[in-house]
C-alpha positions, -999 to 999 in steps of 0.1 A, spaced: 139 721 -121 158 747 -101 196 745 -94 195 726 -59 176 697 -75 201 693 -104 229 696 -81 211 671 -57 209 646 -89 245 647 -92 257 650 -60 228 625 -42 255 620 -12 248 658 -6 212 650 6 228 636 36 243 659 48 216 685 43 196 666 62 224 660 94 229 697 88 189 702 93 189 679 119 215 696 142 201 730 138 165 718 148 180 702 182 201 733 186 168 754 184 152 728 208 179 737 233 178 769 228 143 769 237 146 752 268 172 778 279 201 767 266 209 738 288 218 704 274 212 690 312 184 665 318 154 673 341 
């Protein structure tokens, strides 16, 4: 098992936030796709 996993396994909390933290950055590349604007059509 690599390091991430066995940290993961202690920490299970942790998988979480990586996943808020992977979920913001997706919409953030969304918007930044659309030109940046958070406005609706």
């Amino acid at each position: 098992m690599t390091d991430l996993t066995h940290y993961l396994k202690k920490h299970p909390r942790m998988i979480g936030v990586l996943f808020t933290m992977l979920l913001a950055i997706s919409q953030a590349g969304t918007a930044a796709a659309n030109g940046g604007s958070f406005a609706g059509p």
